[in-house]
BALO-457070 format. One record per atom (N, C-alpha, C, O): residue in three letters; x, y, z. Coordinates in steps of 0.05 Angstrom, whole numbers, plus 32768, in hexadecimal, padded with zeros to 4 digits. Each point is the difference from the previous one (the first is absolute). Layout:
% residues N
ALAXYZ...
% end
This chain:
% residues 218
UNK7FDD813E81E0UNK800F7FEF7FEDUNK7FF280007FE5UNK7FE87FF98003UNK801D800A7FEBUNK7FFF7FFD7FE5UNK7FF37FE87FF6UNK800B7FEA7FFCUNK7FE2801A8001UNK7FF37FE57FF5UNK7FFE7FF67FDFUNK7FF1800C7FF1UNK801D7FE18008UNK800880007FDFUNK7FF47FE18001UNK80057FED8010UNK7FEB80137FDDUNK7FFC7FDF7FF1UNK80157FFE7FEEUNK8003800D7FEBUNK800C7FE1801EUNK80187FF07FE8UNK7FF17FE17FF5UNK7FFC7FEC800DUNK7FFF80197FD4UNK7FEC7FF47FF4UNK80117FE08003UNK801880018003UNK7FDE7FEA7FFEUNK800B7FE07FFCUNK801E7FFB7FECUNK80177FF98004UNK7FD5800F7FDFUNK80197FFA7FF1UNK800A801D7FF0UNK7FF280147FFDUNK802B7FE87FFAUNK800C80157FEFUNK80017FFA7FE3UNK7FEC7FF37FFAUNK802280127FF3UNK80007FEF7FE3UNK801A80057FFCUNK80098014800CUNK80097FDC7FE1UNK800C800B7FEEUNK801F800B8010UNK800680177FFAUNK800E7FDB801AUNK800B80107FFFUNK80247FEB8006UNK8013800A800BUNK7FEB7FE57FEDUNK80167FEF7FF7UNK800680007FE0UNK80147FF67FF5UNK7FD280197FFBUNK80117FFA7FE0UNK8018800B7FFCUNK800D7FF87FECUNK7FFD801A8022UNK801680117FFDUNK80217FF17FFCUNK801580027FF4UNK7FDE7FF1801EUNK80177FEB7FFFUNK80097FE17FF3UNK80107FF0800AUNK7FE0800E7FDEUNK7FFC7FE87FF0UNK800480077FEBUNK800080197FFFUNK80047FD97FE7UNK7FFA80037FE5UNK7FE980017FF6UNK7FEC7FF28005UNK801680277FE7UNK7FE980017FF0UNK7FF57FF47FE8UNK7FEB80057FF5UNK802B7FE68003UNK7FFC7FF07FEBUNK7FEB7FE67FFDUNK80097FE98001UNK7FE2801B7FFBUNK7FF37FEB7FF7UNK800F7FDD8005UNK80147FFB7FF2UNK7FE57FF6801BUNK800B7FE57FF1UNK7FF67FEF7FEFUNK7FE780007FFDUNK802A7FED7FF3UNK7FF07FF37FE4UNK7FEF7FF4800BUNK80037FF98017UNK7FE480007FDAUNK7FE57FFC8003UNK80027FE78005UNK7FF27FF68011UNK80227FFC7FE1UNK80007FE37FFCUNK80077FF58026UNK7FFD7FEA800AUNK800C802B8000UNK80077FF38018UNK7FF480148022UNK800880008017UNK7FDF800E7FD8UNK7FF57FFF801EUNK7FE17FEF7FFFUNK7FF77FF07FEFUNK7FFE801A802CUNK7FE47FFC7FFFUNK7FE980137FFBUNK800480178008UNK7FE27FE37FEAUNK7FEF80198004UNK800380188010UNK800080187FFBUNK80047FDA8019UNK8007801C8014UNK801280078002UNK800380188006UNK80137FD87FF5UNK801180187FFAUNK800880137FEBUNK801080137FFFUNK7FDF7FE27FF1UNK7FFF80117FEAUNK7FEC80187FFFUNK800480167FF5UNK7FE27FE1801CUNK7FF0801E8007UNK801080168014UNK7FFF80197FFFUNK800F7FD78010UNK800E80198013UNK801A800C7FF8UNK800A8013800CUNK80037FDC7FD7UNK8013800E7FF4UNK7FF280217FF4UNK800A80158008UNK7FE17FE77FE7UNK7FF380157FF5UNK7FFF8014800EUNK800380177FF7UNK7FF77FE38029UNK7FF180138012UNK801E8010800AUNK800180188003UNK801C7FD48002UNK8013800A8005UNK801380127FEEUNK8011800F8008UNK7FE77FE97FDDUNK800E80167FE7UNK7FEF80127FFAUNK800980147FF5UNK7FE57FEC800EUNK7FF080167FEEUNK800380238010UNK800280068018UNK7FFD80087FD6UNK800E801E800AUNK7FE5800B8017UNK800280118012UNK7FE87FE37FE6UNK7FE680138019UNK7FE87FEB7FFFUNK7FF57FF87FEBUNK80068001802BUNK7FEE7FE97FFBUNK7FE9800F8018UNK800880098015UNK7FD77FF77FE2UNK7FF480148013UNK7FEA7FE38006UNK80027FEA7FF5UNK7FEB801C801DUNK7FF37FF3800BUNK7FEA80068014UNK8009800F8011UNK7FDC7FEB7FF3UNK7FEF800B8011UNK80047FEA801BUNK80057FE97FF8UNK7FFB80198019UNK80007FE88010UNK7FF280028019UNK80038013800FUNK7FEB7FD67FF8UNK7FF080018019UNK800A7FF08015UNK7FFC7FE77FFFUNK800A801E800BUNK800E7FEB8017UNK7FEC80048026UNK7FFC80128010UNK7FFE7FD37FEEUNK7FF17FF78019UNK80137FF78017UNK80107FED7FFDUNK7FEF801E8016UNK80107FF5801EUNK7FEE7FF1801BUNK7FFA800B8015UNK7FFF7FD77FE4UNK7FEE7FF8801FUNK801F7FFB8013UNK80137FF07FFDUNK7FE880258016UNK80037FF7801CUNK7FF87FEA8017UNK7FEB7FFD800CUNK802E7FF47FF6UNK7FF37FEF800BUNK7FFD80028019UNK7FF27FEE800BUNK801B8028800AUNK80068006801AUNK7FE880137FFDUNK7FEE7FFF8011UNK801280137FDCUNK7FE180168008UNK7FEA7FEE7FF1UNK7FE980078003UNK801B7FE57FEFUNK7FE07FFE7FF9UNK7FF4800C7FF2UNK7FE780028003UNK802B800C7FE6UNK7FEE801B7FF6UNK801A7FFD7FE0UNK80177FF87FFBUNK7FCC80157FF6UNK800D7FFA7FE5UNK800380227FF3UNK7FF180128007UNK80267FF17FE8UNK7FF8801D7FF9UNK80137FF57FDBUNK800B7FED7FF4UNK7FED80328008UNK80027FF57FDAUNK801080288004UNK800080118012UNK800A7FEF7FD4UNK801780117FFBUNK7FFE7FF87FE2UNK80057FEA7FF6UNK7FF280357FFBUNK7FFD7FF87FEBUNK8015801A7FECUNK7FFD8015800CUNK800D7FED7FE6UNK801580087FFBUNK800F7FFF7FDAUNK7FF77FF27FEDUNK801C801C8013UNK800D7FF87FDDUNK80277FF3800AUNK800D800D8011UNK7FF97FE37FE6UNK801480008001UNK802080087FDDUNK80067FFE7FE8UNK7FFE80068023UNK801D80097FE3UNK801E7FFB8009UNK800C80098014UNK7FFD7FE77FD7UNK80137FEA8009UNK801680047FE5UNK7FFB7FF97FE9UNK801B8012801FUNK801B7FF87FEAUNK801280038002UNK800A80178001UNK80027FD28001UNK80157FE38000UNK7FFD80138020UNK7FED8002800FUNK8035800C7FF4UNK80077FFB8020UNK7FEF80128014UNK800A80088015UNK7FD680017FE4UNK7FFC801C8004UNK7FDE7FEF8001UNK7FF77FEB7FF6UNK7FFC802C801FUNK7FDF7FF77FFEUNK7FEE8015800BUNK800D80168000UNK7FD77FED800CUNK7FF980178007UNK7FE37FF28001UNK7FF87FF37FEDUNK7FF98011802CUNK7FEA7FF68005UNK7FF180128008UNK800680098016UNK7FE580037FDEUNK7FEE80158008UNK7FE87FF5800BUNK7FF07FF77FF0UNK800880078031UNK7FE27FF58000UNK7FE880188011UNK800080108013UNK7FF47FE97FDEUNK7FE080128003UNK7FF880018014UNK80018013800FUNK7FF27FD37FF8UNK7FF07FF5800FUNK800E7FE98012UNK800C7FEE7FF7UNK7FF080178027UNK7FEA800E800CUNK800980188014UNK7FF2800C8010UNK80367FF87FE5UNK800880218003UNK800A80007FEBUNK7FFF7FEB7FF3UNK800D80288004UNK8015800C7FF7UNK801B7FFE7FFDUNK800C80158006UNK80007FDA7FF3UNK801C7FF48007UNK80137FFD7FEAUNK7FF67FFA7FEAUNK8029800A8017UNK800F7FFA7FEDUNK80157FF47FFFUNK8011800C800DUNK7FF97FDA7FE6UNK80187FF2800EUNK801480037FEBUNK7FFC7FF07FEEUNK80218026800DUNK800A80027FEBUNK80207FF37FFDUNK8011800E800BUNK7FF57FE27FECUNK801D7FF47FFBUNK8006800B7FEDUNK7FF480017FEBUNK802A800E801CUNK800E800F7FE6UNK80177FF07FF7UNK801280067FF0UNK7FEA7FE78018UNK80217FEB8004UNK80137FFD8013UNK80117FEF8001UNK7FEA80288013UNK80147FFB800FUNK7FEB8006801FUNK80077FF38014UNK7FE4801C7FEFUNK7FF68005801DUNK7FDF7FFA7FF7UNK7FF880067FE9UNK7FF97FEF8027UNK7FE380017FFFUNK7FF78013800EUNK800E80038014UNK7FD980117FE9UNK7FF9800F8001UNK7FE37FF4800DUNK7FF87FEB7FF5UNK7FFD801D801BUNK7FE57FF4800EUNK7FF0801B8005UNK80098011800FUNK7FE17FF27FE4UNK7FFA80228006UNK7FDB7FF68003UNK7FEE7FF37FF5UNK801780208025UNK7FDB7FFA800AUNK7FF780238001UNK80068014800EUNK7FEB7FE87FDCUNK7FF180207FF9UNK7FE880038019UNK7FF57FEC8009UNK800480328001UNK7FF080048011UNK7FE67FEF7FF8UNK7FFF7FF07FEEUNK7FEE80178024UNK7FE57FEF7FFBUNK7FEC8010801AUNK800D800B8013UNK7FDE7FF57FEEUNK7FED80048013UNK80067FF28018UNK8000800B8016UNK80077FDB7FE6UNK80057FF8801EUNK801E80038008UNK80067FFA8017UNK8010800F7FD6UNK80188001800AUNK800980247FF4UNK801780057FF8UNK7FDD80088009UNK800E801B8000UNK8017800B8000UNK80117FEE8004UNK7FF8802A7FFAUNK801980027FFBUNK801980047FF0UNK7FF97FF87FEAUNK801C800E8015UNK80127FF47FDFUNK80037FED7FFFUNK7FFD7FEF8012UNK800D800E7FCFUNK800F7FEB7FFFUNK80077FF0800FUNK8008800B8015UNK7FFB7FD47FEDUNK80147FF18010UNK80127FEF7FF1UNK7FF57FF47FEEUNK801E80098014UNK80127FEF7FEDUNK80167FF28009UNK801080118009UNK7FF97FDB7FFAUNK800C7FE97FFFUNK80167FFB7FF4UNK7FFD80047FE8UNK80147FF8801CUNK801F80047FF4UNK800C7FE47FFEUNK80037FF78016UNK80077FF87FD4UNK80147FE9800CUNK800A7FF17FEDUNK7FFD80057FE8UNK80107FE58021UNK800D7FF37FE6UNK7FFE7FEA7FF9UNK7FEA7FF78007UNK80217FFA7FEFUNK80017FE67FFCUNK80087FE9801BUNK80197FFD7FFFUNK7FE17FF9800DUNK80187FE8800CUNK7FEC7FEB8005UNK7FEC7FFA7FF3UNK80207FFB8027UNK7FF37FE18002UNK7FE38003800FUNK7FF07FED8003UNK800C80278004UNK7FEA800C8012UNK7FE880027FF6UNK7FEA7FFC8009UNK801D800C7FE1UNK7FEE80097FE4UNK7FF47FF47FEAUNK7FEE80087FF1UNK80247FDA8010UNK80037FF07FE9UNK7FDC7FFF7FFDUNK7FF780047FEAUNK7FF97FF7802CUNK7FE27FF47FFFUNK7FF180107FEEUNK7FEF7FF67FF0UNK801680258013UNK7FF680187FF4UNK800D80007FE6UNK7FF680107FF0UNK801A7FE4800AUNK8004800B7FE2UNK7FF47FDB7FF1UNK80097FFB7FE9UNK7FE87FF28021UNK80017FE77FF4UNK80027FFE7FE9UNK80127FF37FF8UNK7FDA80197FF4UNK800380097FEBUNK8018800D7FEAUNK800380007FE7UNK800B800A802FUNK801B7FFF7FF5UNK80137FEE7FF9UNK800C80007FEBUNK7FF77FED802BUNK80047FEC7FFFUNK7FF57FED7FE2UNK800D7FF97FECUNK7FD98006801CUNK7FF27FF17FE7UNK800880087FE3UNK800C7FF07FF2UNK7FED80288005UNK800B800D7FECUNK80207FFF7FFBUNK800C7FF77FECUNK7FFC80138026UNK801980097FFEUNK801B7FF37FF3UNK8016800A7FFBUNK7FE27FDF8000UNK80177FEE7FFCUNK7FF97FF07FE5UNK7FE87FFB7FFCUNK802E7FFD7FEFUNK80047FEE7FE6UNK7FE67FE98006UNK7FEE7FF87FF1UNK801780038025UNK7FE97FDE8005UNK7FF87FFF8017UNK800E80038014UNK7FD97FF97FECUNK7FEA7FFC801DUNK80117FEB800DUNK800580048018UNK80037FEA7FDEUNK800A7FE3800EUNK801D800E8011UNK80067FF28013UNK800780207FEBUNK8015800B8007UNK7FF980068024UNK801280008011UNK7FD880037FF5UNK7FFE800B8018UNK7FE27FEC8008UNK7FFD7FF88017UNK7FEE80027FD4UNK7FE77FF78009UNK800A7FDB7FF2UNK80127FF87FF1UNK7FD77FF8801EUNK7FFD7FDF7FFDUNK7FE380027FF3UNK7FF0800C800DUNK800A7FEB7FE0UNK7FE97FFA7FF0UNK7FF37FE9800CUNK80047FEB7FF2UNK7FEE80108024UNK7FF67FE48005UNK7FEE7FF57FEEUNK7FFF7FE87FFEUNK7FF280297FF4UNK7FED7FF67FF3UNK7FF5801C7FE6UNK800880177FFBUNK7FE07FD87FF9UNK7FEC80127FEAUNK7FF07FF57FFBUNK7FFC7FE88004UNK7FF0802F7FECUNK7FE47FEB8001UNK7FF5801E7FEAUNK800680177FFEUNK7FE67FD67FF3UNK8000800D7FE7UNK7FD9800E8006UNK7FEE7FF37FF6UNK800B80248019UNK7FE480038003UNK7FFA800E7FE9UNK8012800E7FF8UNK7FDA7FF37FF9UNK7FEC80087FEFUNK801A80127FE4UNK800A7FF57FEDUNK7FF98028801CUNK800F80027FEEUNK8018800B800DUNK800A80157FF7UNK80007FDE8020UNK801180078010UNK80177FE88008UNK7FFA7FE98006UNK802380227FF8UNK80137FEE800DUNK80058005801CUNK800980168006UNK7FF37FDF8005UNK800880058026UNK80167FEE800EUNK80037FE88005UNK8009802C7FFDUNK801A7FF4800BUNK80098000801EUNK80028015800CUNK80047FD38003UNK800480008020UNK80187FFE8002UNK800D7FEE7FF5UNK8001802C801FUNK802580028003UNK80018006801EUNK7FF2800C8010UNK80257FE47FF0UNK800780058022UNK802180107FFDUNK800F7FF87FEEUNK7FF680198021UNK8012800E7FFFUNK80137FF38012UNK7FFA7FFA8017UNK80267FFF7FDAUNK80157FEE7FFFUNK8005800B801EUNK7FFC7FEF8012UNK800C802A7FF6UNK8006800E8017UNK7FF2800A800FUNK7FEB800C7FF9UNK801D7FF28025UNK7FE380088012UNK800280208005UNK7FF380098013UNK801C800A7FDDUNK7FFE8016800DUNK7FEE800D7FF4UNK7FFD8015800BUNK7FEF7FE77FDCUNK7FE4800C8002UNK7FF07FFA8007UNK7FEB800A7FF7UNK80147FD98024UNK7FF97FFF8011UNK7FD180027FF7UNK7FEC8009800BUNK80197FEB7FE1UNK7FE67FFF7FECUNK7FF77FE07FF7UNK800F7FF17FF4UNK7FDB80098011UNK7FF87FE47FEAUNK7FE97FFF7FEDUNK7FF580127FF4UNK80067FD2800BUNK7FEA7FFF7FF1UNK8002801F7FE8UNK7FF480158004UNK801C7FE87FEAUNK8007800D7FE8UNK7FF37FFD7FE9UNK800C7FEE7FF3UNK7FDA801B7FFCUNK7FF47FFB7FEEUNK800380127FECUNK7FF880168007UNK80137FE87FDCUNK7FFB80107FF0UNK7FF07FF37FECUNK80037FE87FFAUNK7FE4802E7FF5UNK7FF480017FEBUNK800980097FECUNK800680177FFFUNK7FFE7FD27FE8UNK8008800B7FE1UNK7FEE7FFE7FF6UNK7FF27FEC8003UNK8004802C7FE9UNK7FE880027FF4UNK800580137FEEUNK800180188004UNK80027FDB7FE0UNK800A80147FE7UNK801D80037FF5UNK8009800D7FEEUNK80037FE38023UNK8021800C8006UNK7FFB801C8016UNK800680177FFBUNK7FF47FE38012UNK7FFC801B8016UNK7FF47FF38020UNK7FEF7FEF8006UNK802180218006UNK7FFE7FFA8022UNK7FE380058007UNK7FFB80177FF9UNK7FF37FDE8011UNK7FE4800A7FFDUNK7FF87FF98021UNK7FEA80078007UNK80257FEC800BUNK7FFE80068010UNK80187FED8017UNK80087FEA7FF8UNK800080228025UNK800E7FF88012UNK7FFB7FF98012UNK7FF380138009UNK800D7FDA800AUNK7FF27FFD801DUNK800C7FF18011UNK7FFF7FE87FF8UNK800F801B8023UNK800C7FF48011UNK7FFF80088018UNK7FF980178006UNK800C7FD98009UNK7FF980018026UNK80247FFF800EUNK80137FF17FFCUNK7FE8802C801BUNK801380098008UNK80087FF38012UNK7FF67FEA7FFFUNK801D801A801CUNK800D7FEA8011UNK7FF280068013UNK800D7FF88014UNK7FDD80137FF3UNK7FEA7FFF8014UNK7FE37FFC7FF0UNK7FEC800B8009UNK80147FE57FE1UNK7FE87FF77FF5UNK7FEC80137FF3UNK7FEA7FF97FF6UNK80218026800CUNK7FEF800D7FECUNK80047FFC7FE2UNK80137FF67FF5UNK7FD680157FFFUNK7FF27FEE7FE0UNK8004801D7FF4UNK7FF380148006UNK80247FEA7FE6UNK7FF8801B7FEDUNK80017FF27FE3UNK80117FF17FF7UNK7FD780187FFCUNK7FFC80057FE2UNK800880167FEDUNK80048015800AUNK7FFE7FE97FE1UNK800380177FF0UNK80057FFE7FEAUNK80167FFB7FF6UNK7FD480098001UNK7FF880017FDAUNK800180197FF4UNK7FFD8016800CUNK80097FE47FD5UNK801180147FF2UNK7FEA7FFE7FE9UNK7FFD7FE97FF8UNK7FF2802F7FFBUNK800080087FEAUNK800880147FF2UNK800F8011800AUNK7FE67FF27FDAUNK800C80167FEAUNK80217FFA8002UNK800E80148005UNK7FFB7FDD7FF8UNK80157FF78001UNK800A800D7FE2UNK7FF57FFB7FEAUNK8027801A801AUNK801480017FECUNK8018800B7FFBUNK800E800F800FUNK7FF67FE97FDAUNK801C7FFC7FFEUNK800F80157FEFUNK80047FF97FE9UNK80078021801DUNK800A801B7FF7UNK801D7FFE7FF5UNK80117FF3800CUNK7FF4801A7FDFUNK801B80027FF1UNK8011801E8008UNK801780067FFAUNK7FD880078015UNK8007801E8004UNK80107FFB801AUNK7FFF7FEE8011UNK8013802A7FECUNK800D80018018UNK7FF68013801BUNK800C80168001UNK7FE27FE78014UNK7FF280138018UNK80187FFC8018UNK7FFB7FF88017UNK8015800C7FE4UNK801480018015UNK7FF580168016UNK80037FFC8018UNK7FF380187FE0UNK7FF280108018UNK7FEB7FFB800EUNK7FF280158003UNK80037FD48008UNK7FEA7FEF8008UNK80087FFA801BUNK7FF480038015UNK80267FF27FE6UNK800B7FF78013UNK80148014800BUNK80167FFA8007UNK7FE280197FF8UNK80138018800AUNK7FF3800E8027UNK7FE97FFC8007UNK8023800D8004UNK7FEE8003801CUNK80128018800AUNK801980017FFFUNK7FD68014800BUNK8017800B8014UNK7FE2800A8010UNK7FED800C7FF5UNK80147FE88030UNK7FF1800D8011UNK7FF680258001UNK800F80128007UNK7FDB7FF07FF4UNK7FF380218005UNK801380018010UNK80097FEB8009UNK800580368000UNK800380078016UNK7FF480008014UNK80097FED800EUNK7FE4801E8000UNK7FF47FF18014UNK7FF37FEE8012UNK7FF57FFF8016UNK80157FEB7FC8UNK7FFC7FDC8013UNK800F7FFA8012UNK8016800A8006UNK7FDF7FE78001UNK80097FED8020UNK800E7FE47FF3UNK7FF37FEB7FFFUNK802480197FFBUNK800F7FE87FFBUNK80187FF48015UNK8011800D800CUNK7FEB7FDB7FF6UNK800C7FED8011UNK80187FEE7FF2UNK7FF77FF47FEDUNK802380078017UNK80127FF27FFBUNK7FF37FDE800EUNK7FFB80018018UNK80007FDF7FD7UNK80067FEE800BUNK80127FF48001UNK80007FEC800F
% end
């Protein structure tokens, strides 16, 4: 059997279906005004380290990586600690686990789409994806640390099945994410070199499997 790591989260793949219009300033909140930016802007790139404690293994692992994000479209390249690529073209996500010393072999790749199955994996989509955080997330609270806004959201619907929701504003920029899954695992994931591109890379998010990968329909 094929052994594929399908990473926690996806990014980016509900903008498709929202407006891209900015709303007047006068009537959102900070945040929604940082995640408007993040949702209009034509290429938004990013380094990002994201930590996973297990709470059933007991064991912590880090995944360090670049992410590239615009509007309905995204593309996560991570390094460390394989080789991995998660690509949304707008319409199918792409999950691609490159060989490695301990997994040999071609290609493996992962095929699938959007639905309710998935929603967990794209949270971030979710988050982003929409005119207003309040549309889908509950703001319980904020708290103003050093030179940071931190924001606590519980998600209105249980099908991303996610809590304890923390985002970091720092600069006008997402600087970091962190929430616990429906079996109590803890993922983090902080973002630097954060920016914001006018160019159009529509081929970023472009994918077609080597021929002799091992791809799977989910």
């Amino acid at each position: 059997m094929m052994k594929f790591i399908l990473p926690i989260l996806s990014i980016i793949a509900l903008c498709a279906h929202v407006s891209l219009s900015a709303p007047s300033s006068s009537t959102v909140s900070p945040l929604d005004a940082v995640v408007a930016k993040y949702r209009t802007s034509k290429i938004v790139s990013m380094d990002v380290v994201k930590t996973v404690k297990s709470k059933v293994l007991n064991k912590e692992t880090k995944f360090v990586g670049k992410i590239y994000l615009s509007q309905s479209k995204f593309r996560w390249d991570t390094e460390t600690p394989e080789k991995t690529q998660i690509i949304f073209d707008g319409k199918t996500i792409w999950n691609v686990q490159h060989p490695s010393a301990e997994l040999p072999g071609p290609v493996q790749v992962a095929k699938s789409k959007i639905d309710k199955n998935t929603k967990k994996q794209i949270l971030l989509a979710t988050l982003l994806g929409t005119s207003e955080v309040k549309k889908n997330f509950k703001v319980l609270k904020t708290e103003v640390l050093k030179d940071e806004k931190v924001y606590f959201l519980e998600p209105k619907g249980s099908d991303l099945q996610v809590k304890d929701l923390v985002i970091h504003i720092a600069n006008k920029k997402i600087s970091a994410v962190s929430y616990k899954d429906d079996i109590g695992n803890q993922t983090d994931m902080n973002f630097r070199n954060i920016e914001f591109g006018k160019k159009d890379k529509s081929k970023l998010f472009n994918y077609t499997p080597p021929k002799d990968a091992q791809v799977i329909t989910l």
